[in-house]
ZAMARGU-4260 file (C-alpha; in steps of 0.2 Angstrom, whole numbers, plus 5000, padded with zeros to 4 digits):
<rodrens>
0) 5144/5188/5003 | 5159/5180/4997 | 5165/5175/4979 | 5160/5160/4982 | 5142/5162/4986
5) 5140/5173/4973 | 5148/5158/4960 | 5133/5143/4968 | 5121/5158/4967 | 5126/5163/4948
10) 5129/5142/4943 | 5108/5141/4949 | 5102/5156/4940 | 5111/5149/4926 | 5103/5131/4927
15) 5085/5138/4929 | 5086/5150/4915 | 5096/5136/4902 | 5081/5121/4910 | 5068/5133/4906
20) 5076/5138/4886 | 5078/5121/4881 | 5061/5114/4890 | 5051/5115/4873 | 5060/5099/4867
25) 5053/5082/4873 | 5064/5068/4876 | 5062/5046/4879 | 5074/5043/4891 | 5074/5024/4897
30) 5055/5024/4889 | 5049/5040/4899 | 5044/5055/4891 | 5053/5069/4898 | 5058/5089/4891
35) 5074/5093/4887 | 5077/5102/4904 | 5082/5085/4913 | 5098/5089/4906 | 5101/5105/4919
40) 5088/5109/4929 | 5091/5095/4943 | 5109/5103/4946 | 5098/5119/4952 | 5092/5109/4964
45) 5109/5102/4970 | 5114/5119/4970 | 5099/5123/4979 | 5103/5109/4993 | 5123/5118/4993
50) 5118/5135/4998 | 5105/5130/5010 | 5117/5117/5018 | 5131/5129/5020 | 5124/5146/5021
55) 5106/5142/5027 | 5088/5145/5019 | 5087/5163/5022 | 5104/5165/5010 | 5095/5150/4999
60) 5079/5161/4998 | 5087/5176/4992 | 5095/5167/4978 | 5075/5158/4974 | 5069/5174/4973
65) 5085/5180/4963 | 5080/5165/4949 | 5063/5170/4948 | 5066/5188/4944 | 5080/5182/4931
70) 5067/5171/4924 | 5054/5184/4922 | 5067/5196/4914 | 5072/5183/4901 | 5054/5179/4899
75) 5049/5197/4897 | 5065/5199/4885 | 5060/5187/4872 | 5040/5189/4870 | 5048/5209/4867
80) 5060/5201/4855 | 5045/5190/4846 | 5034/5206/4846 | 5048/5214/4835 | 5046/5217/4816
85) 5057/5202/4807 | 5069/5203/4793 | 5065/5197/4778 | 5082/5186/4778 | 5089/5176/4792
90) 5079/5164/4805 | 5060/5167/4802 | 5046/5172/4814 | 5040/5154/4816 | 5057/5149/4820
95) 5058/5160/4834 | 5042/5155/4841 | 5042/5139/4839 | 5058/5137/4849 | 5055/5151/4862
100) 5038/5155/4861 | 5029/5148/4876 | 5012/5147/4881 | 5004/5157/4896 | 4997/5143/4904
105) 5015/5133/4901 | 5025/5151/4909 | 5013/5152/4924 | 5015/5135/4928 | 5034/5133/4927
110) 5034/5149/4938 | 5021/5144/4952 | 5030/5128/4952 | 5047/5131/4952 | 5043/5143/4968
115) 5033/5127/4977 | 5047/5114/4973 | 5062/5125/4977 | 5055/5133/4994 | 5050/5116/4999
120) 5069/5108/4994 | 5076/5123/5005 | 5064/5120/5020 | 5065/5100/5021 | 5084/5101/5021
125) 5086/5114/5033 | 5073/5104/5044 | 5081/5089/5043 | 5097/5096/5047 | 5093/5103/5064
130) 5084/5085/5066 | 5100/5074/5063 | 5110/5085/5069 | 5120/5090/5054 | 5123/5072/5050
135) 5120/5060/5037 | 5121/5072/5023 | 5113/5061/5010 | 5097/5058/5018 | 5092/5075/5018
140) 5099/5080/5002 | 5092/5065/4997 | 5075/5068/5006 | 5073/5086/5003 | 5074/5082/4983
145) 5060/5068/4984 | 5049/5081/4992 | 5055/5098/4982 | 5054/5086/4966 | 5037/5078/4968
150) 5029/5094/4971 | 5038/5100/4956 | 5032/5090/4946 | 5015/5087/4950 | 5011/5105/4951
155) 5021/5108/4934 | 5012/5094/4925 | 4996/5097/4932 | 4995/5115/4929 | 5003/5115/4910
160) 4992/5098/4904 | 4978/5095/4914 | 4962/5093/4902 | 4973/5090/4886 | 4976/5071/4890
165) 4971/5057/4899 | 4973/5057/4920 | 4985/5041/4920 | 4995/5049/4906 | 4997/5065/4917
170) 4999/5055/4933 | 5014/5045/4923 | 5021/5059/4917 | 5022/5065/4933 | 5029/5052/4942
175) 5040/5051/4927 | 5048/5068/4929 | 5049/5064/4948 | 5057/5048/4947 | 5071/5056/4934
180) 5074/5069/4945 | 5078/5061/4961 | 5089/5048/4953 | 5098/5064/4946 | 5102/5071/4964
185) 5104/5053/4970 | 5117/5049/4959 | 5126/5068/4963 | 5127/5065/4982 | 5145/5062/4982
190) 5150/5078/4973 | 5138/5085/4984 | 5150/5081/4999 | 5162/5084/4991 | 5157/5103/4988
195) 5150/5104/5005 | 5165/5098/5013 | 5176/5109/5004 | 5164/5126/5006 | 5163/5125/5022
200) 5178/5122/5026 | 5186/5137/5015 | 5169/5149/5020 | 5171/5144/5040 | 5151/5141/5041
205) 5139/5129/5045 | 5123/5136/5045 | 5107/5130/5058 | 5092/5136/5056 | 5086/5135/5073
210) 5078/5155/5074 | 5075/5157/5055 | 5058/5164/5052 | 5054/5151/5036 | 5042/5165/5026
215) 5046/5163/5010 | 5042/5180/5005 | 5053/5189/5018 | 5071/5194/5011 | 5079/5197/5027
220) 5084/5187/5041
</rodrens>
């Protein structure tokens, strides 16, 4: 793959892994509460919509599974470091946990999710593309995110909070999360075709997915 590949596939990983460090802090944005990771973790899925628009979702499924096994790594790397004995100067234990300690319930949610939501963002878009043809960018850019972006959320939310507060908090929290993220992507559509544009013309590929086999567990082809 070329250098440029590699750069969108390092650029997602990035996101993810910073989206998921910073998640433990809640925000109100415009009067909906969202966490912290709004801030970065939509341009994953922009990326996301790149490498599958360019390269296809076989190349775009490589680099979903490349995220969650980054993510589990960093995961794994800071329960180790919490599990270690702490000075008795410097940033206490408390501290630690409290900004990167996670719940089990909170990890395996944000996993299982992320999976659902990304392999659904890659599949709609390379979907739609065969069906218009390769036209119209924006609507499945566009499209895919609503579908990717709903199924995060709602799995996310519902897996992490279901039983710890009322069913129309959790159902506007999850349409709160949704309705931020798809704005996000809307409003990045012009540097998406802007990146596209300039990708394909430097990489000499336009990727259809008219023979891919859409498993999301196979590596290959």
């Amino acid at each position: 793959m070329s250098w440029r590949f590699i750069t969108c596939a390092a650029l997602f990983v990035t996101c993810l892994l910073a989206a998921n460090t910073i998640a433990s802090k809640l925000v109100v944005l415009g009067g909906i509460v969202l966490t912290a990771g709004i801030v970065i973790f939509p341009i994953s899925y922009v990326l996301g919509d790149v490498l599958t628009e360019v390269w296809g979702y076989a190349a775009a499924r490589r680099v979903i599974w490349l995220g969650f096994g980054c993510n589990v790594l960093m995961v794994a790397a800071i329960w180790i470091g919490g599990e270690l004995p702490a000075a008795p100067f410097g940033a206490s234990q408390f501290a630690y946990d409290e900004v990167l300690g996670q719940t089990p319930r909170i990890l395996v949610a944000s996993f299982v999710a992320y999976l659902v939501g990304e392999f659904a963002n890659a599949f709609v878009l390379a979907k739609l593309k065969i069906a218009t043809r390769g036209r119209w960018l924006w609507t499945r850019t566009i499209g895919s995110t609503v579908v990717g972006q709903a199924l995060d959320s709602a799995v996310f939310v519902s897996l992490a909070f279901y039983g710890t507060m009322p069913s129309n908090v959790l159902t506007g929290l999850i349409a709160g999360q949704w309705m931020a993220k798809v704005l996000y992507e809307a409003a990045g559509t012009p540097l998406v075709y802007v990146v596209v544009g300039w990708l394909k013309a430097r990489e000499g590929v336009d990727t259809y997915d008219h023979e891919t086999d859409f498993n999301p567990v196979r590596l290959r082809g």
